[in-house]
C-alpha positions in Angstrom: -16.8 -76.8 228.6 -17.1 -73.2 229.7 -20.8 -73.3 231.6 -20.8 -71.3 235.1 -23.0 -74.4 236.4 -20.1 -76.6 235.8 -19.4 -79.1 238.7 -16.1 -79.8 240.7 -17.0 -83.7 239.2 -17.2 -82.0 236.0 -14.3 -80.0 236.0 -12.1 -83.1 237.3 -13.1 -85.2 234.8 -12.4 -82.9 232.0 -8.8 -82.7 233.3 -8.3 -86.1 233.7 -9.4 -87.1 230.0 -6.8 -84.2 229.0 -4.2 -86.6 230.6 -5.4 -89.5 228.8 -5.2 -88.1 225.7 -1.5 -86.5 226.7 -0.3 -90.2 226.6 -0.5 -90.9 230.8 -0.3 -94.0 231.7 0.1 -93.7 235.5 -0.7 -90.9 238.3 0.6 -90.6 241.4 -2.0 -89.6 244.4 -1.2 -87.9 247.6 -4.3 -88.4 249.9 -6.3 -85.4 250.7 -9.8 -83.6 251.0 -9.5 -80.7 248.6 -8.4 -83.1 245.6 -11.1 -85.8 245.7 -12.7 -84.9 242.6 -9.4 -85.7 240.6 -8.8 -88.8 243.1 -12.2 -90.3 242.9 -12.3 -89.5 238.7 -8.6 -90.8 238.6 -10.0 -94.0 240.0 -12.3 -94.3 237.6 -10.5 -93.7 234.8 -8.0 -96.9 236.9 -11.6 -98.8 236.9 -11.9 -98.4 233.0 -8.0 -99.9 232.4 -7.1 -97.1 230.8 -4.6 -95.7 234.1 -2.7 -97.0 236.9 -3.0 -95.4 240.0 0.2 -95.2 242.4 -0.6 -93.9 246.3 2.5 -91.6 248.7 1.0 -90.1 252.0 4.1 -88.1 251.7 3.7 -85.2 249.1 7.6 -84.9 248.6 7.5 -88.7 248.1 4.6 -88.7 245.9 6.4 -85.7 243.4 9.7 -88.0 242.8 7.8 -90.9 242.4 6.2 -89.0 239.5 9.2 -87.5 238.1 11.3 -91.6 238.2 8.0 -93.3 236.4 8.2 -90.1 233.8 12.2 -90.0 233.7 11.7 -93.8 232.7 8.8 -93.7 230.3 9.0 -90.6 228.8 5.2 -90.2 229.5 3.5 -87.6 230.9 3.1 -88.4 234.5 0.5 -86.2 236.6 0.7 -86.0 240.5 -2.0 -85.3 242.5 -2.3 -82.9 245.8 -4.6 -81.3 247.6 -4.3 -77.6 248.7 -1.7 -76.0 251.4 1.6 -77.1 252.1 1.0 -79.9 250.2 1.9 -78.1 246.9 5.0 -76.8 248.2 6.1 -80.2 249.1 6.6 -80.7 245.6 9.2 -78.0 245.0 12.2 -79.9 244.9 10.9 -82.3 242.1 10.0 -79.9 239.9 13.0 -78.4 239.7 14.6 -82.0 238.8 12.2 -82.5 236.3 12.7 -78.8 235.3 16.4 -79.3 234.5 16.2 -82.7 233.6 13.0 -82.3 231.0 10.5 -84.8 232.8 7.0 -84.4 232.1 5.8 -83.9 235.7 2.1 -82.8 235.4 1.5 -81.0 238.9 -2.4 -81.1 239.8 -2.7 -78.8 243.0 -6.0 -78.9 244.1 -7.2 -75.1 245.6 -10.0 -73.3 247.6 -12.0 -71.1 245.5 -9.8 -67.9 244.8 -12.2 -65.9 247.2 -10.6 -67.5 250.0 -7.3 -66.7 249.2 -5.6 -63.9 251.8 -8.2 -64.5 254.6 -7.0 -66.9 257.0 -9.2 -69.7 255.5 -8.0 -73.1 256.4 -5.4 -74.8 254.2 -5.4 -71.8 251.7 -2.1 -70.6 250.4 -1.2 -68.5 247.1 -0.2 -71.4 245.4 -0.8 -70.6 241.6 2.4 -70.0 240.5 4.6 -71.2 243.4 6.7 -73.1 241.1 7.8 -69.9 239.5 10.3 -70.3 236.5 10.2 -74.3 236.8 7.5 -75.5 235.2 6.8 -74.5 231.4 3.6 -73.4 231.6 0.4 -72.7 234.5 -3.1 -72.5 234.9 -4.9 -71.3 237.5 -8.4 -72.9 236.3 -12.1 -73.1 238.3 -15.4 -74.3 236.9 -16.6 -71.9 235.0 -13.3 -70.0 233.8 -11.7 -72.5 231.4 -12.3 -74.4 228.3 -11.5 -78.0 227.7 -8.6 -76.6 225.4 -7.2 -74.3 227.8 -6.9 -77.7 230.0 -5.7 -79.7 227.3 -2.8 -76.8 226.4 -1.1 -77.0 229.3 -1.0 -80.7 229.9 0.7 -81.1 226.4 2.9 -78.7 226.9 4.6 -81.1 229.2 5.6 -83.4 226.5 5.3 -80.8 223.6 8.6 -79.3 222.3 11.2 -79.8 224.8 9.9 -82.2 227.8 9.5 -80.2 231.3 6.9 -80.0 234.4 3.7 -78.1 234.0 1.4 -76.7 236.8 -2.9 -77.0 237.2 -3.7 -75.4 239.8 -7.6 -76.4 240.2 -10.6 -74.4 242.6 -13.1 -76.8 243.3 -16.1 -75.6 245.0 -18.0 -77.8 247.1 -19.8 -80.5 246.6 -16.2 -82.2 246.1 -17.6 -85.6 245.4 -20.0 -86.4 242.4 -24.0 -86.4 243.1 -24.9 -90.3 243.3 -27.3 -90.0 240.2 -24.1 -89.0 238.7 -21.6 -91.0 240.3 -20.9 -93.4 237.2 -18.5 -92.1 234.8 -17.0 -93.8 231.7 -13.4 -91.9 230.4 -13.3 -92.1 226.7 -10.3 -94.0 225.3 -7.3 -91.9 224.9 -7.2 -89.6 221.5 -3.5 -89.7 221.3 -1.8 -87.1 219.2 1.1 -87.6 217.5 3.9 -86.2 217.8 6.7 -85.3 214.7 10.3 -84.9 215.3 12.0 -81.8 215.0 14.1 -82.2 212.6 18.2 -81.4 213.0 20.6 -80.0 210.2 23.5 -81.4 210.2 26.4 -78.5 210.6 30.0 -79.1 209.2 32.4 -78.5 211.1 36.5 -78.9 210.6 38.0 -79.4 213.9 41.7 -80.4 214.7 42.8 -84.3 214.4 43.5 -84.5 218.4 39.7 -83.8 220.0 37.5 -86.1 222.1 33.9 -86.0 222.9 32.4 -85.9 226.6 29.3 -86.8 226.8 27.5 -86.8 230.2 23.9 -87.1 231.5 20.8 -87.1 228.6 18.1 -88.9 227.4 18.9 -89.1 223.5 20.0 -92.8 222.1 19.9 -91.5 218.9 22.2 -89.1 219.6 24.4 -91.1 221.6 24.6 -93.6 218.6 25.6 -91.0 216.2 28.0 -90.1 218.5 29.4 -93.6 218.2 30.0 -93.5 214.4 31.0 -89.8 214.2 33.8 -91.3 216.9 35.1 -93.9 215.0 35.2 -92.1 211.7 37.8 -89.4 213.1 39.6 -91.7 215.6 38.4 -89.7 218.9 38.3 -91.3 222.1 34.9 -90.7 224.2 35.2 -89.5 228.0 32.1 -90.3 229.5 30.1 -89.9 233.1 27.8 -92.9 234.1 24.4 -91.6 233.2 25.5 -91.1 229.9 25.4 -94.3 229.0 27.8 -94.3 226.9 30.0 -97.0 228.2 29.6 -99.7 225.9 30.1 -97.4 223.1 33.5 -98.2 220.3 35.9 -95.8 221.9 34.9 -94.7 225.4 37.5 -93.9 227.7 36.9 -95.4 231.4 39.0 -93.7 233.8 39.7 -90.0 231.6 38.9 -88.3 234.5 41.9 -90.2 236.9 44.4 -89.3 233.9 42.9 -86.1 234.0 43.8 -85.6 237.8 47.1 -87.0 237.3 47.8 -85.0 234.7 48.9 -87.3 232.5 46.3 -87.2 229.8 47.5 -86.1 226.0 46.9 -82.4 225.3 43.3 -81.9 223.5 42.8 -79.6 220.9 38.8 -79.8 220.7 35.9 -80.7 222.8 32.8 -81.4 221.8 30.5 -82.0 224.5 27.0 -84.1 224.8 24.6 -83.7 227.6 24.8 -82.4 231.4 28.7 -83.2 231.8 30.7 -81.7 234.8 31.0 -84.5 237.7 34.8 -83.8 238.6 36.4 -80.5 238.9 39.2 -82.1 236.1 36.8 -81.8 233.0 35.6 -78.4 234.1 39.2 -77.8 234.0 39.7 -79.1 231.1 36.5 -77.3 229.3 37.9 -73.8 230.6 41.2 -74.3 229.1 40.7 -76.1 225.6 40.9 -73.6 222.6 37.8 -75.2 220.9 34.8 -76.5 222.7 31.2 -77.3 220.9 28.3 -78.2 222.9 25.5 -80.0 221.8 21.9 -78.7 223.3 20.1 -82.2 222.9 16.0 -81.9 222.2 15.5 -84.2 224.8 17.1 -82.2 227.4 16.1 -79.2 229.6 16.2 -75.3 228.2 19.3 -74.3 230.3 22.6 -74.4 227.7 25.0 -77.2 228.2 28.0 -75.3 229.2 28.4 -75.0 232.6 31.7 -73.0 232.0 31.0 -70.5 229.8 33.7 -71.7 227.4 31.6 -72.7 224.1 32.6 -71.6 221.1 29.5 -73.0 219.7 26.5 -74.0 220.8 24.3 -77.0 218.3 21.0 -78.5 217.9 22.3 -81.6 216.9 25.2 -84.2 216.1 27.0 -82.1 214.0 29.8 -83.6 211.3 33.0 -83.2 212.0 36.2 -83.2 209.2 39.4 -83.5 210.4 43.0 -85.0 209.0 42.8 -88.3 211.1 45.5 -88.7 213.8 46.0 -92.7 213.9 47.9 -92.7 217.1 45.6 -90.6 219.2 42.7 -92.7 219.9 45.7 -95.6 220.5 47.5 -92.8 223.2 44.3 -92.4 224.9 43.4 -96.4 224.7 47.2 -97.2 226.3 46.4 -94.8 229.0 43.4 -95.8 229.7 44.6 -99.6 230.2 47.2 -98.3 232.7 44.7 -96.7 234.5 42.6 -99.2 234.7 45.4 -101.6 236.4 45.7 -99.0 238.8 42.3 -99.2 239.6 42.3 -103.1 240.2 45.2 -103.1 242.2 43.9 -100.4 244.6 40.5 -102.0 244.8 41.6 -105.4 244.9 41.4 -106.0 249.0 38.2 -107.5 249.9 37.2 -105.4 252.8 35.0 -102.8 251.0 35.5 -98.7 250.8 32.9 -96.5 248.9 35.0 -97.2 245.1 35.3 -100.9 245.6 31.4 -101.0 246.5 30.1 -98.9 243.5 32.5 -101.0 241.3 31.0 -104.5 242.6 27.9 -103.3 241.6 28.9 -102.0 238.4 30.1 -105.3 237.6 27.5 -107.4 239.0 24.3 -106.0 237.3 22.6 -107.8 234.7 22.6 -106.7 231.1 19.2 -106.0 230.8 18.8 -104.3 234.5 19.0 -100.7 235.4 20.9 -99.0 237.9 19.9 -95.3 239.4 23.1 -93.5 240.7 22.9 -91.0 243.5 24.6 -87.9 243.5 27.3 -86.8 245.4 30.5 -89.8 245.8 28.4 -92.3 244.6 28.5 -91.4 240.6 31.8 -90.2 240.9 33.0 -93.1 241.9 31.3 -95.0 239.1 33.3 -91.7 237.2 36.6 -92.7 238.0 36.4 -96.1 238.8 34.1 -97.9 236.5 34.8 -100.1 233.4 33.2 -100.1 229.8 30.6 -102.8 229.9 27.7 -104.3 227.6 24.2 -103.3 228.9 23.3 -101.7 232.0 20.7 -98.5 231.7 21.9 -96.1 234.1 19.7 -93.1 235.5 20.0 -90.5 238.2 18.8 -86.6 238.8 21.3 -84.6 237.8 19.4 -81.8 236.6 19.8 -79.9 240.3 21.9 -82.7 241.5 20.5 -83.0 244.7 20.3 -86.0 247.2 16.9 -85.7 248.2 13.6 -88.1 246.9 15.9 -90.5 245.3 14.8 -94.3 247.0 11.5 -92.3 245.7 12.6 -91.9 242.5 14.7 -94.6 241.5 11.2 -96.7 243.1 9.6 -95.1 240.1 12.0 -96.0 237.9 11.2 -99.5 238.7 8.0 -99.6 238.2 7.9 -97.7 235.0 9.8 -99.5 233.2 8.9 -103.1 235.5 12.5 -104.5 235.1 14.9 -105.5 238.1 16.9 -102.0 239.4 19.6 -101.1 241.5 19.7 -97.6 243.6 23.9 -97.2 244.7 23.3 -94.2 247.4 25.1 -92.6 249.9 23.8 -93.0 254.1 22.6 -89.4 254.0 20.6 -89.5 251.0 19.4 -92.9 252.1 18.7 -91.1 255.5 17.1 -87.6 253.7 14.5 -90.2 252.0 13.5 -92.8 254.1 9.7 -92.0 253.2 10.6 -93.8 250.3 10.1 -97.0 251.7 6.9 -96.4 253.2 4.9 -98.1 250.3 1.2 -98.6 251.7 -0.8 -101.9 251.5 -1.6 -103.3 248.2 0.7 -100.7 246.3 2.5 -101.8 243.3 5.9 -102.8 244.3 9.4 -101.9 242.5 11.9 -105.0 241.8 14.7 -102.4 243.8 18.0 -103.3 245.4 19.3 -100.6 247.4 22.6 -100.2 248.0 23.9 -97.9 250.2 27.3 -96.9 251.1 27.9 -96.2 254.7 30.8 -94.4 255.6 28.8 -92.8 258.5 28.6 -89.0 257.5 29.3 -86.9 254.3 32.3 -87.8 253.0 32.7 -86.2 249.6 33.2 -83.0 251.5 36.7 -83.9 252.8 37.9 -83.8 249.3 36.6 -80.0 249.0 37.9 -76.9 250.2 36.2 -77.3 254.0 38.2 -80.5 254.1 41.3 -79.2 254.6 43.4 -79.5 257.9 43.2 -75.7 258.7 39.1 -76.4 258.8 38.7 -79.5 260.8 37.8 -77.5 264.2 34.1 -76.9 263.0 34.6 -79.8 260.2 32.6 -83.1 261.4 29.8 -80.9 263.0 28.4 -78.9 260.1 30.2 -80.7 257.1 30.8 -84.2 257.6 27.7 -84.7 259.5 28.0 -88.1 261.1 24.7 -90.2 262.1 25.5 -93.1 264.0 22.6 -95.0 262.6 22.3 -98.7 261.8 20.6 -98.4 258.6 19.8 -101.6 258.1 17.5 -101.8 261.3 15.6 -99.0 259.9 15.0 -100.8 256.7 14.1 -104.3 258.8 11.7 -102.0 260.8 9.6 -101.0 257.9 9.0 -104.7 257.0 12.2 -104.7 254.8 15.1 -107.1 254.1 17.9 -106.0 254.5 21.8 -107.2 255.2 24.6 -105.4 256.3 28.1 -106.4 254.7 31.7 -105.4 255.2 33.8 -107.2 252.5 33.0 -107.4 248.6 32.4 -111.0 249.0 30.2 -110.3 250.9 28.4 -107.5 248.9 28.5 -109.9 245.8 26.5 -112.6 247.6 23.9 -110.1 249.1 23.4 -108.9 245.1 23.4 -112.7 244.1 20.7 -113.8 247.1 18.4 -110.8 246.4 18.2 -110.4 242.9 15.2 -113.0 242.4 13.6 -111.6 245.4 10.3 -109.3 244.6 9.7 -105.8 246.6 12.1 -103.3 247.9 15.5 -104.4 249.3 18.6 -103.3 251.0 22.1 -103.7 251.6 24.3 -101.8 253.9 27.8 -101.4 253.4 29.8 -100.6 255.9 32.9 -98.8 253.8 35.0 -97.8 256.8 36.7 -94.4 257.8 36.0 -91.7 255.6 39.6 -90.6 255.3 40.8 -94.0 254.2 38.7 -93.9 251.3 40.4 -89.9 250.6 44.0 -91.7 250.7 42.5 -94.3 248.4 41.5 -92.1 245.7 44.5 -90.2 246.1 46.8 -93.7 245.6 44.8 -94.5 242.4 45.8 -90.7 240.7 49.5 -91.1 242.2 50.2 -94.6 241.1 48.6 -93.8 237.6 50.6 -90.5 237.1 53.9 -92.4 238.2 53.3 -95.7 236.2 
């Protein structure tokens, strides 16, 4: 289409077929007045069967809703806003889906570019507002774009490697379609297929005493060559929990504990796999090892994995590695790993709960076939240090930018992408920082979620930084550890949702048991005790493991 005469309808509905034919399966819809032409055509195309149509009258909400249902899919997903401070609401998903290579399709609806700089209502420069973090833009009106130039920047969210994309769209009034004209039948998606890159295979001879890491990504493939490679050259795997890699031959559950005790076998070679970098130990360890290969996955985001500027090598793919196999290294690692593990047990084995005997129930406790969503900060780190190898269990969280923020959101469109039973493990202020999240409207679709929240009243990963030491703690509680004094659970109860709050991991384990048949949104509180406690806890498990 490039006639002048073109409509706002007309202009909508081209966009929306463009996402059809993407591959999008669902949109997410913020209400407004300046986007009705891609709400109402939206619902159309929801009217035909060919879409499904999710609602947020929060934009932030409605942007990590988007970027879960994509993380989950792999799908294009598009979000719709309409003009103003709206768009800018969506910053901090973008940037996720930027790092993490989400196809996040933001459609901004706009004013006519005329109106731009003049103090017309709800009109902002917001062409471009997403600067560097989205792989490509259009700033598009009726009668200054082709159908191609649509379709080009909708693909390029799933085209090469996956990332966020920006249509910013000028509608000119009349923003509804004329009634003669109201009817509107999309076509059926003209999916285009899509070939694999393919990867050459680089040979590499490393030393016999080497171990992979493999952290955050969306590549099975990858992961299962990984696997073999592993067991071919007798090399342990250290791995973080959204790797999921934890059911793999030879990972390693508690490297990073024998890494803070120090007590871990020398390592010659590292080859790395995906966003890794949790705990200060393997950063430690990346700096310091003579030879460390990282592996840029195509699935992941177009910032290098090497967050210590220490690779010798950077690679495409899996790459195979020769070596004289050491037969006792893999067995030094597996030994250490066991003691560890006791450790672990015997520190966590009181029933009252604390943050690392919470996020291990739950570790346990999930179902092969469900999914659990990890939030940043002591949450995954405690699944890090604390967690066993286990059979099942897809594990997601944003650790692209690593934030705290739009996570009940996200992990809520987790859910429903994928439709199986999911667990969010959170921290109180991240629970606190998204509590739009569980405003889901009438008749919304909604997610089999469990969350689980770890109350330890404040931030407490901060006391094991820096700031947390004893020469800070005048200013300490008030700008770092934050505390809310909140009962979390009657916030969840006054939004219409179940919740429980619990104190022991019996307790925890019947809450998980009672609420896992249970449909909608849930929520457990638990009630981990004083901050500190859990710091001299973690600090026991690294002692008794370096002096066992």
């Amino acid at each position: 289409m490039t006639s002048n005469d073109m409509t706002s309808t007309e202009l909508a509905r081209s966009i929306v077929q463009s996402c059809l034919d993407a591959g999008t399966e669902q949109v997410v819809i913020a209400p407004g007045s300046r986007n009705a032409p891609l709400s109402w055509a939206f619902a159309q195309a929801e009217k035909a069967g060919l879409i499904k149509i999710q609602v947020r009258i929060d934009e932030r909400d409605a942007g990590f809703l988007a970027l879960g249902i994509a993380k989950a899919t792999s799908k294009p997903v598009p979000v719709v806003v309409t003009s103003g401070s709206a768009v800018a609401n969506l910053m901090p998903a973008v940037v996720e889906a930027f790092h993490s290579a989400v196809p996040v399709i933001v459609l901004s609806a706009d004013r006519p570019a005329s109106a731009r700089g003049k103090s017309a209502p709800q009109t902002i420069n917001q062409f471009g507002m997403f600067g560097t973090f989205v792989k490509s833009k259009l700033d598009v009106a009726a009668g200054n774009a082709t159908a191609l130039d649509i379709s080009k920047v909708i693909e390029s969210s799933v085209s090469g490697r996956p990332g966020p994309a920006q249509m910013n769209v000028q509608f000119e009034l009349p923003l509804m379609p004329d009634v003669k004209q109201i009817e509107w039948q999309p076509k059926s998606p003209n999916l285009k297929s899509t070939s694999k890159t393919e990867c050459n295979q680089k040979r590499i001879e490393v030393p016999s005493r080497g171990i992979f890491i493999v952290g955050d990504n969306a590549d099975a493939e990858a992961i299962e060559e990984i696997n073999q490679v592993s067991q071919e050259i007798g090399w342990p795997i250290l791995w973080e929990p959204t790797a999921n890699s934890h059911m793999l031959t030879n990972a390693i559950s508690h490297g990073v504990v024998l890494l803070q005790a120090d007590i871990a076998p020398k390592v010659e070679a590292v080859v790395t796999f995906g966003t890794v970098g949790l705990s200060r130990a393997i950063l430690g360890l990346l700096k310091n090892v003579p030879i460390h290969i990282a592996i840029h996955s195509a699935t992941a985001g177009p910032d290098l994995p090497d967050p210590v500027s220490s690779a010798n090598e950077i690679l495409e793919c899996v790459p195979k590695l020769e070596t004289k196999i050491d037969p006792e290294w893999l067995q030094q690692w597996q030994t250490l790993d066991n003691k560890a593990a006791n450790a672990v047990e015997t520190a966590l084995a009181a029933n009252t709960l604390t943050g690392p005997s919470a996020a291990q129930v739950v570790w346990n406790q999930a179902g092969q076939g469900d999914q659990l969503f990890v939030a940043a900060s002591w949450p995954v780190r405690h699944l890090e240090a604390h967690a066993g190898s286990r059979n099942g269990l897809q594990v997601f969280g944003n650790r692209g930018a690593n934030g705290i923020d739009g996570l009940i959101s996200t992990a809520t469109g987790v859910a429903i992408g994928t439709k199986k039973r999911t667990v969010l493990l959170m921290g109180d202020i991240a629970f606190l920082h998204d509590l739009g999240g569980l405003n889901l409207g009438e008749g919304q679709e909604q997610p089999n979620l469990t969350i689980v929240v770890l109350d330890n009243n404040g931030s407490g990963i901060f006391s094991q930084l820096e700031q947390g030491a004893v020469e800070y703690q005048e200013h300490y509680e008030k700008v770092f550890g934050t505390p809310h004094g909140k009962d979390l659970w009657v916030i969840a109860e006054s939004l219409g949702i179940p919740a429980k709050q619990v104190t022991t991991k019996t307790e925890l384990k019947f809450a998980l048991e009672s609420f896992e048949k249970m449909p909608g949104i849930k929520v457990i509180v638990c009630l981990t005790g004083d901050r500190s406690a859990e710091n001299d806890l973690i600090t026991q498990i690294v002692t008794q493991v370096k002096s066992s």
